[in-house]
BAPALO-38865 format. One record per residue (C-alpha): x, y, z; residue in three letters; residue number from 1. Coordinates in steps of 0.5 Angstrom, whole numbers. Example, Ala and Ser with C-alpha at 12.3 -4.5 7.8 and 13.67 -1.06 7.14 Angstrom:
+-------+-------+-------+-----+-----+
|     X |     Y |     Z |  aa |   i |
+-------+-------+-------+-----+-----+
|    25 |    -9 |    16 | ALA |   1 |
|    27 |    -2 |    14 | SER |   2 |
+-------+-------+-------+-----+-----+
% end
This chain:
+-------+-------+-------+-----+-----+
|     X |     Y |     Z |  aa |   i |
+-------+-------+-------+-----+-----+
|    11 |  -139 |   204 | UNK |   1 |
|     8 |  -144 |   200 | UNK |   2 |
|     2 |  -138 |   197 | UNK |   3 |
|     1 |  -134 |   191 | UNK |   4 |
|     2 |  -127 |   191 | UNK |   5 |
|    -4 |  -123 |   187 | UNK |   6 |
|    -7 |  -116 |   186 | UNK |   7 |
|   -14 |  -115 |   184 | UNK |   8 |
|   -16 |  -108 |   181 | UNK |   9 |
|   -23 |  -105 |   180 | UNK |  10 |
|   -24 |   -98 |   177 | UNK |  11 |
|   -31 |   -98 |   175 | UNK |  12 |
|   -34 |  -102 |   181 | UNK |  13 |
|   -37 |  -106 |   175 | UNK |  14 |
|   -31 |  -109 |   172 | UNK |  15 |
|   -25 |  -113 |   176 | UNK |  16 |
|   -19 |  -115 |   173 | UNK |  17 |
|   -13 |  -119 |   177 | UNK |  18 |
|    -6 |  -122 |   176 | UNK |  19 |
|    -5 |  -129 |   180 | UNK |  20 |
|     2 |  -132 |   181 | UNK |  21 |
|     2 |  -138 |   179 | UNK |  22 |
|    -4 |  -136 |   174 | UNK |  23 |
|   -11 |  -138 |   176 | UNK |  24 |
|    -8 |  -141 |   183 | UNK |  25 |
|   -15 |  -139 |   186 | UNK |  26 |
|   -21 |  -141 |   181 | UNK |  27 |
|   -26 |  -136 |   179 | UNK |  28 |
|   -31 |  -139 |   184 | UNK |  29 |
|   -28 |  -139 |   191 | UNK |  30 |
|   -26 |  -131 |   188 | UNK |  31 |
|   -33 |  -130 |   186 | UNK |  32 |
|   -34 |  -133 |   193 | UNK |  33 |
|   -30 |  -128 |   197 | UNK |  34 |
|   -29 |  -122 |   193 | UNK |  35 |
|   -33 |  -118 |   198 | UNK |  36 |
|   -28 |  -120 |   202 | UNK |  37 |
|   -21 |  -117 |   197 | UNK |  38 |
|   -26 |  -111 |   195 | UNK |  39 |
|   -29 |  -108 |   202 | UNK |  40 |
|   -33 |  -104 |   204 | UNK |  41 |
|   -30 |   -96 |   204 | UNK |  42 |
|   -30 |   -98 |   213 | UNK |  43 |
|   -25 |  -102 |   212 | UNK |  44 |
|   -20 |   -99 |   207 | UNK |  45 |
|   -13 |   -98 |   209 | UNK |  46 |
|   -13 |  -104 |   214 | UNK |  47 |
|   -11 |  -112 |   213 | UNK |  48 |
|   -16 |  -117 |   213 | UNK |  49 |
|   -14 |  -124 |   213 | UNK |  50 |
|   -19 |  -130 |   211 | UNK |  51 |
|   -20 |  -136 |   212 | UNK |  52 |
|   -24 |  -141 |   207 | UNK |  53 |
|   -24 |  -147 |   202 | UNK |  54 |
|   -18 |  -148 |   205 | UNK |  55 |
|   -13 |  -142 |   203 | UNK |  56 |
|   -12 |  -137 |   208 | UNK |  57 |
|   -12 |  -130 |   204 | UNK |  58 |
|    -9 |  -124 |   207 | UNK |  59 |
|    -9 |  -117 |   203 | UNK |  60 |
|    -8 |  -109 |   205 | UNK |  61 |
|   -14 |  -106 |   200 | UNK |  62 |
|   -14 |   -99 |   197 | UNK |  63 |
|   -19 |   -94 |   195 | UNK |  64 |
|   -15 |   -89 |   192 | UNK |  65 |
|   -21 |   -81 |   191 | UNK |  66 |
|   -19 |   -79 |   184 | UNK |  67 |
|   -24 |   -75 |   179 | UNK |  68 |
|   -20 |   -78 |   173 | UNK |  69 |
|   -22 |   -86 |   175 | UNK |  70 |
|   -29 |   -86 |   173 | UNK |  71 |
|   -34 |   -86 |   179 | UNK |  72 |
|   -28 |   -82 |   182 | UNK |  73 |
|   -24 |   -88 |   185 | UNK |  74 |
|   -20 |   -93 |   184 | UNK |  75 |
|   -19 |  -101 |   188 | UNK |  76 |
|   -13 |  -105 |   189 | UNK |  77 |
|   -12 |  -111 |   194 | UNK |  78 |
|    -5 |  -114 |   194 | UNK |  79 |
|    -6 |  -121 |   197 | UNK |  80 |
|    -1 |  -126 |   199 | UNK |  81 |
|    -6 |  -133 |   200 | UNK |  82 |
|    -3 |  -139 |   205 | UNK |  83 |
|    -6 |  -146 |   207 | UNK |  84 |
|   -12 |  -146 |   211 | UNK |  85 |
|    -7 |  -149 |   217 | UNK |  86 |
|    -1 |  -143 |   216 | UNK |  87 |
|     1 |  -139 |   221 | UNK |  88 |
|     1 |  -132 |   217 | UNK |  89 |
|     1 |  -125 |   222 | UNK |  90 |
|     9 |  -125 |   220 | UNK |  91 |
|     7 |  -123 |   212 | UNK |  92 |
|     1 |  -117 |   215 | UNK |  93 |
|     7 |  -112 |   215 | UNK |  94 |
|    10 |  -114 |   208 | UNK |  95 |
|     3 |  -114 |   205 | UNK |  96 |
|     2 |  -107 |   208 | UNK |  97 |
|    10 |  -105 |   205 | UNK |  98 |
|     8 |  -108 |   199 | UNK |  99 |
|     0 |  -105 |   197 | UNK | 100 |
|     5 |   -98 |   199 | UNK | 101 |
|     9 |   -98 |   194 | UNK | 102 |
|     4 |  -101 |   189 | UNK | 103 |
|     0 |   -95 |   191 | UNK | 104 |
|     6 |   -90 |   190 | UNK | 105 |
|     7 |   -92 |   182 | UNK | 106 |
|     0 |   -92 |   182 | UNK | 107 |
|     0 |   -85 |   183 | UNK | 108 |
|     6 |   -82 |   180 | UNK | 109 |
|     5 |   -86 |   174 | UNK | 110 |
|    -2 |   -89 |   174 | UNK | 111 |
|     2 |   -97 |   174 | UNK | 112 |
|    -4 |  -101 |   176 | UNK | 113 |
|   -10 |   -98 |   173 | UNK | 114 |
|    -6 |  -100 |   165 | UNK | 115 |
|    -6 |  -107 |   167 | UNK | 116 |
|   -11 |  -109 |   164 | UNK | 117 |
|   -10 |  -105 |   158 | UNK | 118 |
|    -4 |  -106 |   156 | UNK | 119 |
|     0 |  -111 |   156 | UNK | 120 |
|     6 |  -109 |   158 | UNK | 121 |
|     4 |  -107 |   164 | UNK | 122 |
|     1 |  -114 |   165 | UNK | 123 |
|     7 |  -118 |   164 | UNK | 124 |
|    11 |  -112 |   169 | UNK | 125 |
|     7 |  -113 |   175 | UNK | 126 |
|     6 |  -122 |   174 | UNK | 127 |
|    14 |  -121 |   173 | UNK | 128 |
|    14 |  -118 |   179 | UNK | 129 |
|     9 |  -121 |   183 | UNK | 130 |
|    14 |  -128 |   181 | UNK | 131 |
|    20 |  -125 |   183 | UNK | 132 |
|    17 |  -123 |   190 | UNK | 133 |
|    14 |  -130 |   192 | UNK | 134 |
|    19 |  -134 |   190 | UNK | 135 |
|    25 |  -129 |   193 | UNK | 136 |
|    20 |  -130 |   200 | UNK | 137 |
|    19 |  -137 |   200 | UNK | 138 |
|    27 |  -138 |   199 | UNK | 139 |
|    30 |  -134 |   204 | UNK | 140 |
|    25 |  -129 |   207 | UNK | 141 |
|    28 |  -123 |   203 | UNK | 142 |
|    26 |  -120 |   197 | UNK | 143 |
|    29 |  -113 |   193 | UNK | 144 |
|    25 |  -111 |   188 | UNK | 145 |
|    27 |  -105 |   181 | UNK | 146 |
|    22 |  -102 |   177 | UNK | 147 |
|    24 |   -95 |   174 | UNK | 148 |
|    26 |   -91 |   179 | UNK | 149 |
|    23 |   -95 |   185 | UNK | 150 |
|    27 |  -100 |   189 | UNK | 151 |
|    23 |  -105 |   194 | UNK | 152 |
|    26 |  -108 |   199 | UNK | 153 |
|    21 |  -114 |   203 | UNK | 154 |
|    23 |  -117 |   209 | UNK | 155 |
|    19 |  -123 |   212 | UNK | 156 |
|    20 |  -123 |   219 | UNK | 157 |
|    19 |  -128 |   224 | UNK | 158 |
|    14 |  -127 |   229 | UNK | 159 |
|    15 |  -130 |   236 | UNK | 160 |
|    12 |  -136 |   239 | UNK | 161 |
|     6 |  -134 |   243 | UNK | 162 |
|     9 |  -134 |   251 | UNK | 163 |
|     6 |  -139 |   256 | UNK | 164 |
|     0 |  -138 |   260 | UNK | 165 |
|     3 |  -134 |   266 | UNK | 166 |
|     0 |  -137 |   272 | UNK | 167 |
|    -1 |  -135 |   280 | UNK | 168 |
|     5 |  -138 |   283 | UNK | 169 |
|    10 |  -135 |   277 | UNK | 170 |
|    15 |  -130 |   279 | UNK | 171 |
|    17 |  -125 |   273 | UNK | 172 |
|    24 |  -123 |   274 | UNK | 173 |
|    26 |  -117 |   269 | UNK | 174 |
|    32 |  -119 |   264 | UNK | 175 |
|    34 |  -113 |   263 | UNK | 176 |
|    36 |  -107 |   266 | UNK | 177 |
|    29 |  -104 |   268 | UNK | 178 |
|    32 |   -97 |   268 | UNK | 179 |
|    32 |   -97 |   260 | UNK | 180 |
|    24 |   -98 |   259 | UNK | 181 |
|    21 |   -91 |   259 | UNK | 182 |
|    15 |   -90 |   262 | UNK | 183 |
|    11 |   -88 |   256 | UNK | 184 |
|    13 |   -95 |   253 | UNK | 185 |
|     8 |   -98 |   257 | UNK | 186 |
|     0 |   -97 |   258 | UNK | 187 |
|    -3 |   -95 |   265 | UNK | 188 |
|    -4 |  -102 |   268 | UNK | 189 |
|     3 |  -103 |   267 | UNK | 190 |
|     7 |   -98 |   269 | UNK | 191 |
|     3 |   -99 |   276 | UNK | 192 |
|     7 |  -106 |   275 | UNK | 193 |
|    13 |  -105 |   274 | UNK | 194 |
|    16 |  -102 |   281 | UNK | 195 |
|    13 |  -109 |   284 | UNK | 196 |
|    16 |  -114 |   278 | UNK | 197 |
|    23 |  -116 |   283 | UNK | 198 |
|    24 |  -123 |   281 | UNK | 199 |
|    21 |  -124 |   288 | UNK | 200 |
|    13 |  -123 |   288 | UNK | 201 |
|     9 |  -127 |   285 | UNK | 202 |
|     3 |  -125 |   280 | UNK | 203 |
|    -2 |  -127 |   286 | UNK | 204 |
|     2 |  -122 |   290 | UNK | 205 |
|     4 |  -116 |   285 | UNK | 206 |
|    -4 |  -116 |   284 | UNK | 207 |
|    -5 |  -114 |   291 | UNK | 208 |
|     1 |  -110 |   292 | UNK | 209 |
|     0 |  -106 |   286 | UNK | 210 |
|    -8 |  -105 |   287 | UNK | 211 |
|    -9 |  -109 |   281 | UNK | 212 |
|   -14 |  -114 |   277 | UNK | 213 |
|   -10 |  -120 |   277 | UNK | 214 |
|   -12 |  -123 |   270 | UNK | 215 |
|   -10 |  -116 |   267 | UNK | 216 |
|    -3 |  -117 |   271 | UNK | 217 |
|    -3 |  -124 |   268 | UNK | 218 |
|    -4 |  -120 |   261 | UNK | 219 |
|     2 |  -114 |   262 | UNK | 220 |
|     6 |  -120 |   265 | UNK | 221 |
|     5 |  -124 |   258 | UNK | 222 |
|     6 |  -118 |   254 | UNK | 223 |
|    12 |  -116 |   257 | UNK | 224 |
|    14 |  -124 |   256 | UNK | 225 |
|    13 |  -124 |   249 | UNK | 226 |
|    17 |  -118 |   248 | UNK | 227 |
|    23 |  -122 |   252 | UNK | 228 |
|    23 |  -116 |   258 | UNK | 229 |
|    22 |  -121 |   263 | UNK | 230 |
|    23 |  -129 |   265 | UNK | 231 |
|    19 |  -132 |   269 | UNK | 232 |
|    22 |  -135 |   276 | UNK | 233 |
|    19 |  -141 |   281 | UNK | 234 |
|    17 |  -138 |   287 | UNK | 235 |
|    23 |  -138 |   293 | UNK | 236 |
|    23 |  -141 |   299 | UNK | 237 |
|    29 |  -143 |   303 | UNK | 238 |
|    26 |  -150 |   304 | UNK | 239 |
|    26 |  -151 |   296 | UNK | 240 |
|    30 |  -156 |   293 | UNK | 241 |
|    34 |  -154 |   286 | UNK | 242 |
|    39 |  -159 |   282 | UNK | 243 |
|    44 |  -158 |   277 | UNK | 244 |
|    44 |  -159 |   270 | UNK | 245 |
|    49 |  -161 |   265 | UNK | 246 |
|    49 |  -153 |   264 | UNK | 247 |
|    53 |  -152 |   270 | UNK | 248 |
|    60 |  -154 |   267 | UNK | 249 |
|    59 |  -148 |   263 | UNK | 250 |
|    61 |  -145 |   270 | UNK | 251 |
|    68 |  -148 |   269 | UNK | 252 |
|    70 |  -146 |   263 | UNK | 253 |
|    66 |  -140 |   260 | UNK | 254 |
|    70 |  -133 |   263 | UNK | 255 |
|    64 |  -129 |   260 | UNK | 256 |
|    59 |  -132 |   264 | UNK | 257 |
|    64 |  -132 |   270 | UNK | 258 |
|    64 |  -126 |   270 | UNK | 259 |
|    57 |  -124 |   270 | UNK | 260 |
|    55 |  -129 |   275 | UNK | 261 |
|    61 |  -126 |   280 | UNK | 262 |
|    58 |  -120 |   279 | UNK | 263 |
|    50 |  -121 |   279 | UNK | 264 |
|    51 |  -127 |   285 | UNK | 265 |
|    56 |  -122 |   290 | UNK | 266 |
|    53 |  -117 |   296 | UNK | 267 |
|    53 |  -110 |   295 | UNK | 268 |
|    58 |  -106 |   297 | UNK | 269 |
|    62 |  -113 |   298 | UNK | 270 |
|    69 |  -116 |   296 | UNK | 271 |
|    67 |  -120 |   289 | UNK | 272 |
|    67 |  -129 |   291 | UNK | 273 |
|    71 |  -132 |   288 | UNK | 274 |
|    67 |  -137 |   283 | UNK | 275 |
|    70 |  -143 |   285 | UNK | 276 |
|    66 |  -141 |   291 | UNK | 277 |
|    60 |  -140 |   287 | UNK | 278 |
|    61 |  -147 |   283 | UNK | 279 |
|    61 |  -150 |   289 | UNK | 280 |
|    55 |  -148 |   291 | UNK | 281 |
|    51 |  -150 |   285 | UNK | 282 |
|    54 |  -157 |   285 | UNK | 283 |
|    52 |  -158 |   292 | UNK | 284 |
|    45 |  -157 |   290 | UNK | 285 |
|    42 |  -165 |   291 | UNK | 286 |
|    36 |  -168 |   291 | UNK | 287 |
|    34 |  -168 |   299 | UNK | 288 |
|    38 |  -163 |   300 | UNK | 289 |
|    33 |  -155 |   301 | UNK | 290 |
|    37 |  -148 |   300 | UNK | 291 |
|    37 |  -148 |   308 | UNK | 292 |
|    41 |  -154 |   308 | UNK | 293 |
|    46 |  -150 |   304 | UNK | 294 |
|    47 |  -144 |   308 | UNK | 295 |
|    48 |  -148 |   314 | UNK | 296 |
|    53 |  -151 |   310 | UNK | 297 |
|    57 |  -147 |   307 | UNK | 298 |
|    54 |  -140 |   310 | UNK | 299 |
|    55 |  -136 |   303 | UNK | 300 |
|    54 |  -129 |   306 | UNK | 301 |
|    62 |  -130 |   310 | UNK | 302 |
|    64 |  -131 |   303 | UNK | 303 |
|    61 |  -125 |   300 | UNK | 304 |
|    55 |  -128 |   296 | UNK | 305 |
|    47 |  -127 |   295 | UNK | 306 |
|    43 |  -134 |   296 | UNK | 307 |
|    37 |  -131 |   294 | UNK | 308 |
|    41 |  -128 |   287 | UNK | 309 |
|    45 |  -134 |   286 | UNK | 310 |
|    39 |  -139 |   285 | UNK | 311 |
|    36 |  -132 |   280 | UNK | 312 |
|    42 |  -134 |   276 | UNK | 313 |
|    43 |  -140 |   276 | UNK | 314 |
|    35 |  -141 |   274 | UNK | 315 |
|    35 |  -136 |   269 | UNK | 316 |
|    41 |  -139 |   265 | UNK | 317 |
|    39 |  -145 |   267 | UNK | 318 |
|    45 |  -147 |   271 | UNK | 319 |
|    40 |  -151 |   276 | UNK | 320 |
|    33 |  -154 |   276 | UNK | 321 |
|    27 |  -152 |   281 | UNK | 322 |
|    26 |  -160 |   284 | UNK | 323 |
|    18 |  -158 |   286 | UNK | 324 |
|    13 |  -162 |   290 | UNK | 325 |
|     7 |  -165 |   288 | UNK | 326 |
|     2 |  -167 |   293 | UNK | 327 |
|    -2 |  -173 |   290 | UNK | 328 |
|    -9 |  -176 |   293 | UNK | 329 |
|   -10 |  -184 |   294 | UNK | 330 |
|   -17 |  -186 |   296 | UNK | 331 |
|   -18 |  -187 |   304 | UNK | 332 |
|   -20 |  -194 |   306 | UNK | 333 |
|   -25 |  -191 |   310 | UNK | 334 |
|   -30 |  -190 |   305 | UNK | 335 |
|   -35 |  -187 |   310 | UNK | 336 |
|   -30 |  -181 |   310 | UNK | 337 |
|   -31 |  -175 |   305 | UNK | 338 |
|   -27 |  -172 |   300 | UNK | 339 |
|   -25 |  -165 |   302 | UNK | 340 |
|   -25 |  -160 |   296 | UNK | 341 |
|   -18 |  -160 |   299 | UNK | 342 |
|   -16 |  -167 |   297 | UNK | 343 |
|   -20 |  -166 |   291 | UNK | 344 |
|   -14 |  -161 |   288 | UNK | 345 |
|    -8 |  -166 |   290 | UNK | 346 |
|    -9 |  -169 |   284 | UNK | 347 |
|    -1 |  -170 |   282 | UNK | 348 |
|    -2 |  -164 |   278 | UNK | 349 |
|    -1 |  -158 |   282 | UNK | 350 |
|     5 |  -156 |   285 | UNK | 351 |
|     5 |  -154 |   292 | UNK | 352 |
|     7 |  -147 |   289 | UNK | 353 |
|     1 |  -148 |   286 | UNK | 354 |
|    -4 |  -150 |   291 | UNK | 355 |
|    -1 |  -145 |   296 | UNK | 356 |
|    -3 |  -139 |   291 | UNK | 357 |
|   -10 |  -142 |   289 | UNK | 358 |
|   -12 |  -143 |   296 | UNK | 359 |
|    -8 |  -138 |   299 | UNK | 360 |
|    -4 |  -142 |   305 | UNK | 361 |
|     3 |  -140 |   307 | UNK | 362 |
|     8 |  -147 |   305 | UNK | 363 |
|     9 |  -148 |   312 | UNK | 364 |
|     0 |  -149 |   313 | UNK | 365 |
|     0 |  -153 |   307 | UNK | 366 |
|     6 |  -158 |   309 | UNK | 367 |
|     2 |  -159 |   316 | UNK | 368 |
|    -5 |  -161 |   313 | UNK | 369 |
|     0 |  -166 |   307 | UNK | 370 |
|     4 |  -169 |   314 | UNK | 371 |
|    -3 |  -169 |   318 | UNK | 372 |
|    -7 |  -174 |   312 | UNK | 373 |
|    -4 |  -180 |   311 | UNK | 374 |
|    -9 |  -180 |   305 | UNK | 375 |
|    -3 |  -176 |   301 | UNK | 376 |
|     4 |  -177 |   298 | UNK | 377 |
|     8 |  -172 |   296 | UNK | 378 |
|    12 |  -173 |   289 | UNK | 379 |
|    17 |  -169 |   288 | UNK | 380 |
|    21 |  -168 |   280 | UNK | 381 |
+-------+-------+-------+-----+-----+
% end
């Protein structure tokens, strides 16, 4: 965490004393300067506020506690954790909240915090505890707390990265069984979705088949990646090209992945392939060579195998590779030419995926107008 832990506690509302660990960490100015901040407005009670300013990153959980025997009837207290300006800090909200509980339950069965400031035994228990928190968190993440016959137990756990921009052209495939998601787990928009994930139709495509907003489906389906619910698939083609990767070999070796692949790859109702088949048709995935190409081949259907989910698996255990085609523009020796809007997006940076999805052609239409314009090259990686 590389922060102080504090609590400020103001009980009159004219006077405001605080413990800082390590001590005067944050200096009376830059405090004076934020302290409408620790101490809010009622509105704001009960909630975490973070700030960001003179280079720290202050985030606290402030309390008012509605009592006759404080004067004017109320007790504050803000429990804060300060981090650099830079610091990535939503993984501490919960553990402030925990924390500001607990401090609000010894308040309350035993008045702890409003005698910090008049005793001085009760000062050194809080900058001894606050101590034992900051450095437990910032060594490994984990801290348990006694005082009396309270026991604390803190953790920090590591929230997950924001997922990737979820574009047109990606197809979201559940990773789990999606008979285990219960409806009310899910809002309206998404539970309108999720018949049509089916790791087949891509997101321009649900958006229409389910009648909803396309950047709100972009929304749910980014949701859904945060919480690790779904995975995201180029689109399939029979004209697609894929390649192995050096995690193939695994195939060979690993019999819990075997099993599972056997399993996921097979067609319904059918005798299981055997995975010397399957390898095989994974490591037959070369450059130049499309999946319709290998059906004419080895025709995995005799041998009891799904195509379309044998490049599922191999893409979501990254078995193989997609190989995508990236149109790219070079200027005409015709200069009288225009240059059509078309054109204008075969930049090297768009896939055909891509460029199908935000125009709306079909591969085939876009292969046409690629070949026809001898303007245009096709990278493929």
């Amino acid at each position: 965490m590389g922060s102080p832990t504090g609590c400020v506690e103001r009980e009159s509302g004219l006077s405001m004393t605080g413990v800082q660990v390590p001590e005067d960490y944050v200096s009376k100015e830059v405090f004076d300067a934020v302290n409408v901040y620790i101490i809010p407005k009622p509105q704001l009670q009960r909630s975490i506020l973070t700030i960001n300013t003179f280079g720290y990153k202050i985030t606290g959980f402030p309390v008012r506690i509605d009592d006759a025997k404080y004067a004017r009837n109320a007790y504050y207290f803000n429990l804060c954790f300060v981090c650099d300006a830079w610091a990535r800090t939503v993984q501490y909200e919960p553990v402030v909240k925990k924390l500001s509980e607990y401090l609000l339950t010894m308040e309350e069965e035993g008045c702890f915090l409003s005698q910090v400031s008049s005793e001085t035994t009760k000062h050194h228990q809080l900058f001894s505890i606050l101590k034992q928190i900051l450095n437990n968190l910032n060594a490994t993440g984990m801290s348990t707390v006694r005082e009396g016959e309270m026991t604390m137990f803190l953790k920090v756990v590591r929230a997950a990265t924001d997922p990737p921009p979820v574009m047109d052209h990606h197809v979201p495939i559940f990773t789990t069984e999606k008979g285990v998601f219960q409806e009310e787990q899910w809002d309206l928009t998404t539970q309108q979705l999720l018949p049509h994930v089916d790791g087949f139709k891509h997101i321009a495509q649900i958006a229409v088949d389910a009648d909803v907003e396309n950047s709100l489906v972009k929304a749910c389906i980014q949701n859904l990646l945060y919480y690790k619910a779904v995975s995201l698939l180029p689109i399939f083609l029979y004209s697609n090209v894929y390649t192995p990767t050096p995690k193939v070999r695994l195939l060979a070796t690993d019999a819990a992945l075997q099993e599972e692949c056997i399993k996921y790859v097979s067609l319904s109702g059918q005798q299981l392939p055997s995975v010397q088949e399957i390898f095989v048709m994974y490591c037959s995935m070369t450059h130049g060579t499309t999946l319709q190409d290998l059906c004419s081949r080895y025709n995995p259907q005799e041998h009891n195998i799904d195509e379309r989910k044998l490049v599922q698996f191999g893409l979501l255990h990254k078995l193989i590779r997609r190989i995508c085609k990236y149109p790219v523009y070079i200027k005409s020796t015709n200069h009288c030419q225009p240059v059509t809007s078309l054109q204008h997006s075969f930049t090297g940076l768009l896939s055909y995926d891509e460029v199908c999805c935000r125009r709306g052609y079909s591969p085939k239409t876009l292969e046409e107008k690629v070949e026809s314009d001898p303007s245009v090259v096709v990278i493929w990686k």
